[in-house]
PDB file of N, CA, C, O and CB in Angstrom:
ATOM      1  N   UNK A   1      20.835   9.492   4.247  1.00  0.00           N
ATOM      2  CA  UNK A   1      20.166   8.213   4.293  1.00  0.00           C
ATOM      3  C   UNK A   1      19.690   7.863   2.883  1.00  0.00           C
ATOM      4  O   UNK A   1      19.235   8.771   2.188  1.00  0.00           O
ATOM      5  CB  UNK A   1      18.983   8.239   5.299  1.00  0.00           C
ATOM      6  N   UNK A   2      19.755   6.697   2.437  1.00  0.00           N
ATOM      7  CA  UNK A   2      19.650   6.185   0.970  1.00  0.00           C
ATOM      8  C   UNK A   2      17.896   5.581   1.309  1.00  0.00           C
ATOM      9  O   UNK A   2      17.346   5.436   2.401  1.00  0.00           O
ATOM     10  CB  UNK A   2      21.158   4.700   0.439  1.00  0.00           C
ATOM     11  N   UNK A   3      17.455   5.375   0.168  1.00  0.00           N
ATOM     12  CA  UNK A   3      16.416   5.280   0.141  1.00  0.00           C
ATOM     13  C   UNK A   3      16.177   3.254   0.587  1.00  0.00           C
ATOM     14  O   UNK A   3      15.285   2.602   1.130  1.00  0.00           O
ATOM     15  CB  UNK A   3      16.010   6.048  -1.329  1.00  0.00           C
ATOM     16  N   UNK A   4      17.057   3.043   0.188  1.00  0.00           N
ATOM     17  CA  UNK A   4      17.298   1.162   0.333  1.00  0.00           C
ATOM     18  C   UNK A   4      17.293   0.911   2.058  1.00  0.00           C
ATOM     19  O   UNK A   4      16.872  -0.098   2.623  1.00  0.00           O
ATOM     20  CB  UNK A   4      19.307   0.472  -0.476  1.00  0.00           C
ATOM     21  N   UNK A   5      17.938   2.240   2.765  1.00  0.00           N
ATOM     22  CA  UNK A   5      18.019   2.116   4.177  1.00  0.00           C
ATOM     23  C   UNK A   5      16.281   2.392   5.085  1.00  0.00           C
ATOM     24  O   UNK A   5      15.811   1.936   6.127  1.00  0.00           O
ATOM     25  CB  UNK A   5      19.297   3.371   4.600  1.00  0.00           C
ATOM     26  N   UNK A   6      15.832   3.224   4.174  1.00  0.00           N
ATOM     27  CA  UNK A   6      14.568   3.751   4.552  1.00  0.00           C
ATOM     28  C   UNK A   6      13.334   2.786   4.276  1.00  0.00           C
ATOM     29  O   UNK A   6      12.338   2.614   4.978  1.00  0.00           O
ATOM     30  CB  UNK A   6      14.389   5.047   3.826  1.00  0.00           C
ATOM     31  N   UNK A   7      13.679   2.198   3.049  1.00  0.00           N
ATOM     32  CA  UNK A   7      12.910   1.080   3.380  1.00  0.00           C
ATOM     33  C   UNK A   7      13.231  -0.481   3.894  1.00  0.00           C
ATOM     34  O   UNK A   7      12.544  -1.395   3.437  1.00  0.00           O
ATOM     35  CB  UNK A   7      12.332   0.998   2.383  1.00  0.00           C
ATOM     36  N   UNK A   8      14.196  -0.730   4.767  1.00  0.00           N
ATOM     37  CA  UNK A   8      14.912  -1.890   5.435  1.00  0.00           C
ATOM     38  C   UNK A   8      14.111  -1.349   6.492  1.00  0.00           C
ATOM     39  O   UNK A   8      13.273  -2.142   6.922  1.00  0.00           O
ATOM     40  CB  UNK A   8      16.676  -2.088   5.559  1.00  0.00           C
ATOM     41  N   UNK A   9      14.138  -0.047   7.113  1.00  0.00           N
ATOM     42  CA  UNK A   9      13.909   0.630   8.645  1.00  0.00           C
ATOM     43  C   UNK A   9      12.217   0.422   8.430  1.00  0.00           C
ATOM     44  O   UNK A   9      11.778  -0.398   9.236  1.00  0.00           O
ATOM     45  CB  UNK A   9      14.594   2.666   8.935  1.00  0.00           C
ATOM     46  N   UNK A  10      11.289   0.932   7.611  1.00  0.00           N
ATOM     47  CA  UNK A  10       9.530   0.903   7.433  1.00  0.00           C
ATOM     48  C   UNK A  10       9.096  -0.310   6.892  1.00  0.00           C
ATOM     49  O   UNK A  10       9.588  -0.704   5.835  1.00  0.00           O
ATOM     50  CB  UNK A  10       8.882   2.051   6.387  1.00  0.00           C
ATOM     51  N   UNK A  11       8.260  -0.938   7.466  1.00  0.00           N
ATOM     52  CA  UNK A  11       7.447  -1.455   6.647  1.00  0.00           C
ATOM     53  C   UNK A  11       6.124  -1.447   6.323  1.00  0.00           C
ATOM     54  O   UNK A  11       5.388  -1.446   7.310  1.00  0.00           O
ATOM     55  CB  UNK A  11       7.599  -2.229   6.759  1.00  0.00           C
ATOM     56  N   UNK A  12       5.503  -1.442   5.108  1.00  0.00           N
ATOM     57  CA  UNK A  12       4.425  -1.009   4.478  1.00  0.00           C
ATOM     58  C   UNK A  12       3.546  -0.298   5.290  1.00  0.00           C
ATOM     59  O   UNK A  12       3.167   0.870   5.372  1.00  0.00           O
ATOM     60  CB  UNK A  12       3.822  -1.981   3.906  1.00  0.00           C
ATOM     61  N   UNK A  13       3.254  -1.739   6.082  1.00  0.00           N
ATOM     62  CA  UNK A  13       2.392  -1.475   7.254  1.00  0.00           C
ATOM     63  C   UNK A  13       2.683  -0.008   8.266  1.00  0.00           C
ATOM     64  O   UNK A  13       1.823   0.633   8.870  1.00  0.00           O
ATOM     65  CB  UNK A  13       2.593  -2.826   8.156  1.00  0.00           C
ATOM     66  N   UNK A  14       3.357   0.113   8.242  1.00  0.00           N
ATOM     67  CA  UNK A  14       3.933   1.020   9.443  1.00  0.00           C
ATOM     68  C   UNK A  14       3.698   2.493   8.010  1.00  0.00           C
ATOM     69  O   UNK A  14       2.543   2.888   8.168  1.00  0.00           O
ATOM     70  CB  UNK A  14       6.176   0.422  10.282  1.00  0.00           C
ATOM     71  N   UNK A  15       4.208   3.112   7.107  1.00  0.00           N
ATOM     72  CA  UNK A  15       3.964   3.554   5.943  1.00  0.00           C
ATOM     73  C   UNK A  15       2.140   4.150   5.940  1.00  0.00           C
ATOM     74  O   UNK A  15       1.610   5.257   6.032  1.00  0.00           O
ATOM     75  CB  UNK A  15       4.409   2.245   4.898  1.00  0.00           C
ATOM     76  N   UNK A  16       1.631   2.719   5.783  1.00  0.00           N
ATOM     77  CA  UNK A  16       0.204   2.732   5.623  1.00  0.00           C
ATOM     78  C   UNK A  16      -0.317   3.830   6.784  1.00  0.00           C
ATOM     79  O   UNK A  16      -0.628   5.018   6.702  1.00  0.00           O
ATOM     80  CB  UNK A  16      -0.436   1.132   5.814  1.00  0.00           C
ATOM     81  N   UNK A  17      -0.264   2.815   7.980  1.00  0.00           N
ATOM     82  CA  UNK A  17      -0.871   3.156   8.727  1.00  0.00           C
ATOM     83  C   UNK A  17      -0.510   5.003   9.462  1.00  0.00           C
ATOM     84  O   UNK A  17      -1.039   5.540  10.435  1.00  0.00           O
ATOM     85  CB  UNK A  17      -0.753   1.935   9.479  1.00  0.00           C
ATOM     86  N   UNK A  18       0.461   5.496   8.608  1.00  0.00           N
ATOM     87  CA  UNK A  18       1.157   6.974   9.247  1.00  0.00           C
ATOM     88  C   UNK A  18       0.059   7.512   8.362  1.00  0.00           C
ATOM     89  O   UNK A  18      -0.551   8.405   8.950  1.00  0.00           O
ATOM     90  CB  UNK A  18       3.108   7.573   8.923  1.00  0.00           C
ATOM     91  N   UNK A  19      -0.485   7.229   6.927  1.00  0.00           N
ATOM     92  CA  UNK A  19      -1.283   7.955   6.776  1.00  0.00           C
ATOM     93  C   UNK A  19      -2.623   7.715   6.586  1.00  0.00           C
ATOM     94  O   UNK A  19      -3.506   8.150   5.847  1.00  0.00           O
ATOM     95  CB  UNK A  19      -0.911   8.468   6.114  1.00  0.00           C
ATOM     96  N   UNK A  20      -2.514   6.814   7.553  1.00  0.00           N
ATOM     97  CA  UNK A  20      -4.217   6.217   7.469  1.00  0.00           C
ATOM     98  C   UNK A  20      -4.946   5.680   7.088  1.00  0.00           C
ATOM     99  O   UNK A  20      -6.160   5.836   6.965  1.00  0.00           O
ATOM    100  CB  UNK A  20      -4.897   6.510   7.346  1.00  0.00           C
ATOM    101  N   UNK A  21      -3.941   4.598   6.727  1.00  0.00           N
ATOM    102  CA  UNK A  21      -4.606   3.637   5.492  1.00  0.00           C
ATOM    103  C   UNK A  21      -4.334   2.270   6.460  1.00  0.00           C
ATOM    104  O   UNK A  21      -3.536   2.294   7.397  1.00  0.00           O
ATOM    105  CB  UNK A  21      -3.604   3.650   3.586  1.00  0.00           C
ATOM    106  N   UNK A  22      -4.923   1.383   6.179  1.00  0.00           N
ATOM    107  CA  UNK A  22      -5.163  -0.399   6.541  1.00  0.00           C
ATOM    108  C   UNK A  22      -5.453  -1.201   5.358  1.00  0.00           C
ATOM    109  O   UNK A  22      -6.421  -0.934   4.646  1.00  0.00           O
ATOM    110  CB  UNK A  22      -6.540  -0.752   7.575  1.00  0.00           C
ATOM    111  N   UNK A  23      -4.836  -1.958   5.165  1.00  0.00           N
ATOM    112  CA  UNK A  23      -5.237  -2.886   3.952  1.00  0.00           C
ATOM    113  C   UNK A  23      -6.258  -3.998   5.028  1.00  0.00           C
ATOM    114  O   UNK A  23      -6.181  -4.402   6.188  1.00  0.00           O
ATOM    115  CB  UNK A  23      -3.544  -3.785   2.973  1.00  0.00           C
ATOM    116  N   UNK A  24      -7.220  -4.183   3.841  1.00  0.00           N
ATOM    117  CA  UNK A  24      -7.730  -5.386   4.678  1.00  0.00           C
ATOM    118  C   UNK A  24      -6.948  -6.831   5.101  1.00  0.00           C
ATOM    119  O   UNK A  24      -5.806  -7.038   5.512  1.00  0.00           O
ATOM    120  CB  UNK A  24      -8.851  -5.795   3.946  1.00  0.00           C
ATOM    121  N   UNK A  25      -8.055  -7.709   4.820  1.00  0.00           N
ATOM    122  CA  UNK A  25      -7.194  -9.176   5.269  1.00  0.00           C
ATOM    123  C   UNK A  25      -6.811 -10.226   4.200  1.00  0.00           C
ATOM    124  O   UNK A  25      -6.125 -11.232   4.379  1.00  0.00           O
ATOM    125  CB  UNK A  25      -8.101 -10.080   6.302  1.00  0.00           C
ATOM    126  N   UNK A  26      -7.286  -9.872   3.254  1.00  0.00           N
ATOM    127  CA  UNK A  26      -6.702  -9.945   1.745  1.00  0.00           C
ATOM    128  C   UNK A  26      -5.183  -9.081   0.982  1.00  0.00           C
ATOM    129  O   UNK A  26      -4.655  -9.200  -0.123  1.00  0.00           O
ATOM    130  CB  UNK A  26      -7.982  -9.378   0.942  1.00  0.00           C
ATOM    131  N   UNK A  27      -4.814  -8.076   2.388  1.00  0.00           N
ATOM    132  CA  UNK A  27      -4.148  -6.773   1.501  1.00  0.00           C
ATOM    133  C   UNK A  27      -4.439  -6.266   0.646  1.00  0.00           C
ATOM    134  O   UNK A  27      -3.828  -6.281  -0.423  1.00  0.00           O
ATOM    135  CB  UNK A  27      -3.225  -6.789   1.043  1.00  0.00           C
ATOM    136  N   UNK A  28      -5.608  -5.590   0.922  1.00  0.00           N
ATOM    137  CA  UNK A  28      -6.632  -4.913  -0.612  1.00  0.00           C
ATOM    138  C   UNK A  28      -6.703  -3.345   0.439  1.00  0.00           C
ATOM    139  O   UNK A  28      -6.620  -3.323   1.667  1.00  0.00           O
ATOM    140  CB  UNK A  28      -8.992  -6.066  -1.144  1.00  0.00           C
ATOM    141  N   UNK A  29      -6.845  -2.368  -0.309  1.00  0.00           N
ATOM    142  CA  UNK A  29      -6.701  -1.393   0.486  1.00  0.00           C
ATOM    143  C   UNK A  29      -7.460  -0.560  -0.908  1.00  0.00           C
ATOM    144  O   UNK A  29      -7.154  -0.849  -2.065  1.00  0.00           O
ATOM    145  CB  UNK A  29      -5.029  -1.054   1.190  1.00  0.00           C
ATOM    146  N   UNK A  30      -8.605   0.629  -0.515  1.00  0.00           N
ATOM    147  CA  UNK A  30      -8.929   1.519  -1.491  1.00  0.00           C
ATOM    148  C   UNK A  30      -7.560   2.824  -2.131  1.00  0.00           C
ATOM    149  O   UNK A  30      -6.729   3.325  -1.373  1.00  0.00           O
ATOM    150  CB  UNK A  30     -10.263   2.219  -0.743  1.00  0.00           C
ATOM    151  N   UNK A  31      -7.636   3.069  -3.350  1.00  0.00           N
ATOM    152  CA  UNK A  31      -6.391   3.574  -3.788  1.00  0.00           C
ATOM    153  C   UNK A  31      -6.955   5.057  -3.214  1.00  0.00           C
ATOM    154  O   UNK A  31      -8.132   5.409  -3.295  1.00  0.00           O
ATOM    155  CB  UNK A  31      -5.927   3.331  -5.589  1.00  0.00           C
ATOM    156  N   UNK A  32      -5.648   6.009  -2.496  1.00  0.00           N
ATOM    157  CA  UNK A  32      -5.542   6.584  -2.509  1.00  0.00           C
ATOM    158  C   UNK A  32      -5.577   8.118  -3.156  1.00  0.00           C
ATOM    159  O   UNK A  32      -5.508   9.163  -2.510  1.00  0.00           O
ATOM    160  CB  UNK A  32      -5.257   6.041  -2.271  1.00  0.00           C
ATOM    161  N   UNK A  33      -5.666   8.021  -4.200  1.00  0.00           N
ATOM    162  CA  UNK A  33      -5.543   8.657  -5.422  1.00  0.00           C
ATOM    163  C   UNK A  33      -6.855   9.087  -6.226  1.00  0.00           C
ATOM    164  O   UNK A  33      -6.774  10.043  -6.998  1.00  0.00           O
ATOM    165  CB  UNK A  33      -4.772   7.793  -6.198  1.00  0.00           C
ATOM    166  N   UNK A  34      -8.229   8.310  -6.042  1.00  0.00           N
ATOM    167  CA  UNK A  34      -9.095   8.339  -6.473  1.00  0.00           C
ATOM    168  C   UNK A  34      -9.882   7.641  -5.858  1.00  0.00           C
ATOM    169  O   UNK A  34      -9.513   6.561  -5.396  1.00  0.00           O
ATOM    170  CB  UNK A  34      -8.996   8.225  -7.414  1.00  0.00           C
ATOM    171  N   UNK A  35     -11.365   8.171  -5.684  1.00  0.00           N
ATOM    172  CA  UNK A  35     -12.394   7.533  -4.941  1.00  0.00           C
ATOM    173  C   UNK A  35     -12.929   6.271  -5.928  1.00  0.00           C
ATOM    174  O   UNK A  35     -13.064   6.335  -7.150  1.00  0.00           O
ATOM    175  CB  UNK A  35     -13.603   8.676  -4.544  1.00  0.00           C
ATOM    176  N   UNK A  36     -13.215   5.025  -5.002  1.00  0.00           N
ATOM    177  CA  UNK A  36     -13.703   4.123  -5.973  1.00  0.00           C
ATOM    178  C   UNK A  36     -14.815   3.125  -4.364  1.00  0.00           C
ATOM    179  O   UNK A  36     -15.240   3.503  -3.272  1.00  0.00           O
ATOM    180  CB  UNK A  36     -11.969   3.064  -7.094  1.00  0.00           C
ATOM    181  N   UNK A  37     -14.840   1.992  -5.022  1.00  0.00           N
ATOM    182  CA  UNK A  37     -16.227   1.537  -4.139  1.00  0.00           C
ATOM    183  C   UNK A  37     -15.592   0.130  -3.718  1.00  0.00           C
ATOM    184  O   UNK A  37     -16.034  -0.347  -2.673  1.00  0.00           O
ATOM    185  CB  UNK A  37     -17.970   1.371  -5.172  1.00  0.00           C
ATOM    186  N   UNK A  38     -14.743  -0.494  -4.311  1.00  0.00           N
ATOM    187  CA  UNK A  38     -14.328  -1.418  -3.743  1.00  0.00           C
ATOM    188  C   UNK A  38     -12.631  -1.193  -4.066  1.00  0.00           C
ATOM    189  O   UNK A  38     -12.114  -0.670  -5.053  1.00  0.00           O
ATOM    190  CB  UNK A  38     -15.108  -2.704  -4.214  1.00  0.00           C
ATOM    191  N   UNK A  39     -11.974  -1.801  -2.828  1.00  0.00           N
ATOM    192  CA  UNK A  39     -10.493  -2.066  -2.854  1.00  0.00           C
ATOM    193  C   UNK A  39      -9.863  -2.617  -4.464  1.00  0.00           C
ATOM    194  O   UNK A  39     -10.207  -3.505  -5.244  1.00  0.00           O
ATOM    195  CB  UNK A  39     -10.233  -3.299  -1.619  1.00  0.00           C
ATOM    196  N   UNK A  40      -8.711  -1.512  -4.459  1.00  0.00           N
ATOM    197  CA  UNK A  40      -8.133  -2.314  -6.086  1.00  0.00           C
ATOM    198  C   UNK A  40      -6.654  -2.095  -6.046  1.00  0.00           C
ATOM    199  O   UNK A  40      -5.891  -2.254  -6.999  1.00  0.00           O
ATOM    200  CB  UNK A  40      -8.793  -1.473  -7.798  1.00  0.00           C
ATOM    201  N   UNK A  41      -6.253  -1.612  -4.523  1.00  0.00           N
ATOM    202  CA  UNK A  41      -4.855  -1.848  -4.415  1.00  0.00           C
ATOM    203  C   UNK A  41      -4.434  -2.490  -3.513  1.00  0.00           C
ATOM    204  O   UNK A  41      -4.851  -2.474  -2.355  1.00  0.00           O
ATOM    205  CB  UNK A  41      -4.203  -0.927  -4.378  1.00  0.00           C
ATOM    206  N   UNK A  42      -3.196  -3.386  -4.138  1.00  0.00           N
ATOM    207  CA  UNK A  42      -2.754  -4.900  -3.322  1.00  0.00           C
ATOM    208  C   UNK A  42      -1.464  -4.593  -2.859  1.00  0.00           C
ATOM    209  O   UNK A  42      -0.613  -4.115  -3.610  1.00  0.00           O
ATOM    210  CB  UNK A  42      -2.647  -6.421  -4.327  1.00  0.00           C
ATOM    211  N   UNK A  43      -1.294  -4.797  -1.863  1.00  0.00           N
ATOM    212  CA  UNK A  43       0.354  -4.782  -1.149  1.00  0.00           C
ATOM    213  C   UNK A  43       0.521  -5.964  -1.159  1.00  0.00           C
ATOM    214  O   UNK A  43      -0.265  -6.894  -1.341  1.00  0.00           O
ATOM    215  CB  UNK A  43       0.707  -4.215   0.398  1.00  0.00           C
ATOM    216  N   UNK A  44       1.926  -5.915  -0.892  1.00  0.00           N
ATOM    217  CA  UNK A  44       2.918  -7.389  -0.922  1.00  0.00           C
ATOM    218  C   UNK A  44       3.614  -7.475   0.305  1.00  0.00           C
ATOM    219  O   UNK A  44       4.823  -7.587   0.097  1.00  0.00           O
ATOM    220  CB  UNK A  44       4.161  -7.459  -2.150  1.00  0.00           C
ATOM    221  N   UNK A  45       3.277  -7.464   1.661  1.00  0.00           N
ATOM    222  CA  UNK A  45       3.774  -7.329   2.797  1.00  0.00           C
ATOM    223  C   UNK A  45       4.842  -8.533   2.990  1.00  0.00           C
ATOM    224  O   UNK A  45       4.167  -9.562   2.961  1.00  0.00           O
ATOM    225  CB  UNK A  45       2.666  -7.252   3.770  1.00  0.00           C
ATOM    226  N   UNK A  46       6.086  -8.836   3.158  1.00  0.00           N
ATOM    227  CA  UNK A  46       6.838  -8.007   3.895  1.00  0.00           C
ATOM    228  C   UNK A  46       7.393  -7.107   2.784  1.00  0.00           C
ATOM    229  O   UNK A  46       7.631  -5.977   3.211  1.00  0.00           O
ATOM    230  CB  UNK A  46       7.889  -8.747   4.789  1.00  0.00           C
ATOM    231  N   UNK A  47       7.692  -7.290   1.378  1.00  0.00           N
ATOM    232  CA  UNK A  47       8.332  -6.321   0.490  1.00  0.00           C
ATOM    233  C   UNK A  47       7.350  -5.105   0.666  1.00  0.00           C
ATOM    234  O   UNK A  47       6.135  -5.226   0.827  1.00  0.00           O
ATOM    235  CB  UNK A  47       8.498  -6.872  -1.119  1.00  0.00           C
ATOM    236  N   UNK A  48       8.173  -3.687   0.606  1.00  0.00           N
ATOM    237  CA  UNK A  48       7.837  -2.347   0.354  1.00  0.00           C
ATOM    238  C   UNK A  48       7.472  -2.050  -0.762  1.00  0.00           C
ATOM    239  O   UNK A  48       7.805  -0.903  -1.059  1.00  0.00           O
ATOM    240  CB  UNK A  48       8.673  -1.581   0.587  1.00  0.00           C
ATOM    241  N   UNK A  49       6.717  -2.781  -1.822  1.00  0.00           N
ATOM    242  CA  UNK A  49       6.199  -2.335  -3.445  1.00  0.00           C
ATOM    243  C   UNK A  49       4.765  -2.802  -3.125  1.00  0.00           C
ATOM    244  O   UNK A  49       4.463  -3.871  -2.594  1.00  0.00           O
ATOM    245  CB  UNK A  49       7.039  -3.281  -5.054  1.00  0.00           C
ATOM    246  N   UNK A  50       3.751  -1.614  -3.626  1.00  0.00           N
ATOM    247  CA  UNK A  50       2.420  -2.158  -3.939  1.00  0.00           C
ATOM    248  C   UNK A  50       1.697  -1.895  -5.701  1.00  0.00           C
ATOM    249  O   UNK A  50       1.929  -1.066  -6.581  1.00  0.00           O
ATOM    250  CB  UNK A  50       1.449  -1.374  -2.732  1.00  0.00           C
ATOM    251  N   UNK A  51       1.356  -2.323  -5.659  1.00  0.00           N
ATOM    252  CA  UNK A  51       0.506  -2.617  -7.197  1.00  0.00           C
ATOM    253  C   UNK A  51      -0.209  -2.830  -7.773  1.00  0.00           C
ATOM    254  O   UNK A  51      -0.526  -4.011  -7.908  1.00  0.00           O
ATOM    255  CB  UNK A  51       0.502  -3.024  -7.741  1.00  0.00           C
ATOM    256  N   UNK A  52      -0.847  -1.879  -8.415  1.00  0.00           N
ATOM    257  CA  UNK A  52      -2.164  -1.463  -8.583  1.00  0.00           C
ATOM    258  C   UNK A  52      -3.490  -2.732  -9.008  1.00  0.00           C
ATOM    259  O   UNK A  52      -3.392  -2.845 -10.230  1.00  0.00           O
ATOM    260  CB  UNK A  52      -1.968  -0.344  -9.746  1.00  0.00           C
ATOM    261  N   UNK A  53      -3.943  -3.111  -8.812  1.00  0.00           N
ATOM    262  CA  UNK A  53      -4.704  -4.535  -9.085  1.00  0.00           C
ATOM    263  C   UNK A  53      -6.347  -3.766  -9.748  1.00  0.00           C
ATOM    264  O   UNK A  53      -6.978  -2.766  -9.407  1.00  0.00           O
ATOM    265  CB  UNK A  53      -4.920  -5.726  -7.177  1.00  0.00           C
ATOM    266  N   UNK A  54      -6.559  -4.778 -10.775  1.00  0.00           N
ATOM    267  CA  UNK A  54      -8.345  -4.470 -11.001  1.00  0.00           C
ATOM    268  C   UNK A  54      -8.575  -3.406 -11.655  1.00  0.00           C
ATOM    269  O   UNK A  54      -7.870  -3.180 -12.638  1.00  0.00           O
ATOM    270  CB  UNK A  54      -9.257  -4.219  -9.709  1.00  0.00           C
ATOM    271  N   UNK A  55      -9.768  -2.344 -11.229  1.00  0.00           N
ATOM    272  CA  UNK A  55      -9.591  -1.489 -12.239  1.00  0.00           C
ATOM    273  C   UNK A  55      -9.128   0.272 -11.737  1.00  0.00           C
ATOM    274  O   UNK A  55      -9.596   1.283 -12.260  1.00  0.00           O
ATOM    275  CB  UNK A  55     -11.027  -1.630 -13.035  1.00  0.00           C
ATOM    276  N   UNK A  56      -8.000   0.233 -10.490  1.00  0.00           N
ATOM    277  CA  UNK A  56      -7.488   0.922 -10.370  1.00  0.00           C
ATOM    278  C   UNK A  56      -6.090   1.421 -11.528  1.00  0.00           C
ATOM    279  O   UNK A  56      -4.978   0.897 -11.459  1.00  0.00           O
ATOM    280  CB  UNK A  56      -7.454   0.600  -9.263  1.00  0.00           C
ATOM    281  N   UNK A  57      -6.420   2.398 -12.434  1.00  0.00           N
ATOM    282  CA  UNK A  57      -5.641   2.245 -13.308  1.00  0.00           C
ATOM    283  C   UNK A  57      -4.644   3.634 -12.802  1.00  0.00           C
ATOM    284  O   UNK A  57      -4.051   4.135 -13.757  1.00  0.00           O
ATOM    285  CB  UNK A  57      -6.400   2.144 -14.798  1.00  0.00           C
ATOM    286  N   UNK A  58      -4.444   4.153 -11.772  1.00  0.00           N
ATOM    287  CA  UNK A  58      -3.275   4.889 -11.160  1.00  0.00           C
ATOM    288  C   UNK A  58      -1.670   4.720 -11.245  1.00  0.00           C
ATOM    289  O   UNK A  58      -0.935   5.486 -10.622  1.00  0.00           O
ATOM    290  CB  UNK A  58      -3.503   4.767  -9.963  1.00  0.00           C
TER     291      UNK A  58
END
């Protein structure tokens, strides 16, 4: 399976939510990677790329 197929089959949402994550209603979601106090990562729902926004510098 190619990776182009794997993400046609998931989307973000579905991704997110396997590991427990929800973006809010903005699509702001706290980064994973480092504890911080307000949301600074933005998804682009329906595309599979998210990107780092603010002062998540990950």
């Amino acid at each position: 399976m190619e990776t182009s197929d794997i993400k046609q089959r998931l989307s973000i949402e579905k991704v997110l939510s396997h590991y427990g994550l929800q973006a809010n209603r903005n699509n702001m979601l706290k980064c994973p990677f480092h504890e911080e106090k307000e949301p600074s990562l933005k998804i682009y729902p329906p595309h599979p790329a998210s990107v780092p926004q603010g002062t998540c510098g990950v």
